[in-house]
N, C-alpha and C positions, 0 to 999 in steps of 0.2 A: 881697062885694068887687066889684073893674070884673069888665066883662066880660071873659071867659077867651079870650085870643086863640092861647095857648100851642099850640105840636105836638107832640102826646103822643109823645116815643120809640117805635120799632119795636119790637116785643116778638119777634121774629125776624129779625135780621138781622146781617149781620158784624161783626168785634168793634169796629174804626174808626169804621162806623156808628153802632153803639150807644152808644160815647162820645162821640162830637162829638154825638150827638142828645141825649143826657142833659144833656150841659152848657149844651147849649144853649138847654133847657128848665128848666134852673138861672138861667139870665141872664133868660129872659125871667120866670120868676117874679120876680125883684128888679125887673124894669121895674113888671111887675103890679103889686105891694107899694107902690112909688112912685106909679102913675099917680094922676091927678084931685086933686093935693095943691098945693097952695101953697108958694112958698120958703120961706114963715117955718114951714108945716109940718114940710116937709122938713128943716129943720133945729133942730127941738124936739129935746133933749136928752131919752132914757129917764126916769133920774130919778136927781138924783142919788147918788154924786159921779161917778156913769157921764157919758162924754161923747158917747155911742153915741146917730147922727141918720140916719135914712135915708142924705141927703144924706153924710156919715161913710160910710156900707158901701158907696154907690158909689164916693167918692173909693177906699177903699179896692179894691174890685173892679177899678176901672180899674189900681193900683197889683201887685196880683197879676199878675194877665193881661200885663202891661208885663212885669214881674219874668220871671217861666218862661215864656214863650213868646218873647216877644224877646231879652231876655238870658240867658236857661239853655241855651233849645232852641237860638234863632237865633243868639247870641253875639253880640249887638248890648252897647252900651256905653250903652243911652239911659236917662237919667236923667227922677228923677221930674218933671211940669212944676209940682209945689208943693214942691219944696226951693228952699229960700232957694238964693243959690250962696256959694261955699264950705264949702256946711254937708255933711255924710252924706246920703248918699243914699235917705231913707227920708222921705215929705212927712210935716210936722207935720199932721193931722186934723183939725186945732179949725176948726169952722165956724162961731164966734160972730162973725167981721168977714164973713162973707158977704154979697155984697148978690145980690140976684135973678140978676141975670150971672153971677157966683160960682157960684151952684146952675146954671145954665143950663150953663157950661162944663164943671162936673164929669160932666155927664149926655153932654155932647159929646165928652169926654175917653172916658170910659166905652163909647159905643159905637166909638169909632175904634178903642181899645184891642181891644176884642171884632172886630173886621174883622181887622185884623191879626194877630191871636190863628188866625182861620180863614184866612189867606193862611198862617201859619204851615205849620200842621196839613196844608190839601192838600196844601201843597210837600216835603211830608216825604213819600220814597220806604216809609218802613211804619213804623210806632209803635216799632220801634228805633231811630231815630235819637234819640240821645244827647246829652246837654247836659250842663254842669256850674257848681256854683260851686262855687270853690278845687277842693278835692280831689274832694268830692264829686259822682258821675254822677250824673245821672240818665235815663230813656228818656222818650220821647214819652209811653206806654203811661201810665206813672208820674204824668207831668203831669198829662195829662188826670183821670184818676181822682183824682187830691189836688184837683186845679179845681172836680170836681163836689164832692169831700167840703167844699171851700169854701164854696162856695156854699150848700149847701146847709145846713150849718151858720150862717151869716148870715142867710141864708132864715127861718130860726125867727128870729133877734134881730128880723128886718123883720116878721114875723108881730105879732111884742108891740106893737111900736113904730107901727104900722099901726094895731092895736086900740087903743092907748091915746091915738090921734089923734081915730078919728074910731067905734070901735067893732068896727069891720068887721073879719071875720075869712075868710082865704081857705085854701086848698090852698096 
């Protein structure tokens, strides 16, 4: 794979620490998994009738990270920037009208998301603070740990999808 630029998590340190460092090292493995690729890479379909592209799991990552940290934890109202408008608020995925900008914005979406995701996180007085949709709570604590289980679960799909681009196989 590229070179490994990743910050191995502290293997001793507080519990906040250990999550924001985890997650963190969940995003940059997906940066990894992406790096030194091509848009039209980036957006090669697995196989079919799967619709699942790189390009696909960051749109998607950006759309998580948006989801629970701005509107669960922060209680923002902000919508996805790929829903049509009037439509629900959940972006359709399909990357086949992508042109190069397309991929380029998702990757710019994706880190802003991830910034704001971390203004989130420090501005929270301790991993209790609480968020909800409809009825359902949930804590900071909560978040973060379902984030990295995120990630990290896409992590493998990027893993296949990486191999079957260009061979390479990484951590």
């Amino acid at each position: 794979m590229n070179e490994d630029h990743r910050i191995q998590p502290p293997r001793t340190a507080d519990e906040r620490t250990t999550l924001t460092a985890m997650l963190q090292f969940q995003r940059d493995t997906l940066a990894m998994k992406c790096a030194g690729l091509t848009p039209e890479e980036l957006k090669e379909r697995a196989v079919a009738p799967s619709g699942l592209s790189l390009v696909g799991l960051v749109r998607h990552a950006a759309e998580v990270e948006r989801g629970w940290f701005r509107n669960v934890i922060n209680g923002e109202k902000s919508r996805s920037p790929w829903t049509p408008p009037g439509s629900a608020d959940w972006a359709d995925f399909d990357v086949d009208d992508l042109d190069p900008t397309g991929v380029e914005e998702a990757f710019t979406i994706w880190r802003e998301e991830c910034a704001r995701a971390r203004a989130v996180v420090d501005a929270a007085d301790s991993l209790d603070v609480r968020g909800h949709i409809g009825e359902e709570v949930y804590s900071l604590r909560y978040v973060l740990a379902h984030m990295i289980e995120e990630y990290a679960r896409h992590n493998g799909h990027a893993d296949l999808l990486r191999e079957r681009l260009d061979g390479r196989t990484g951590e």
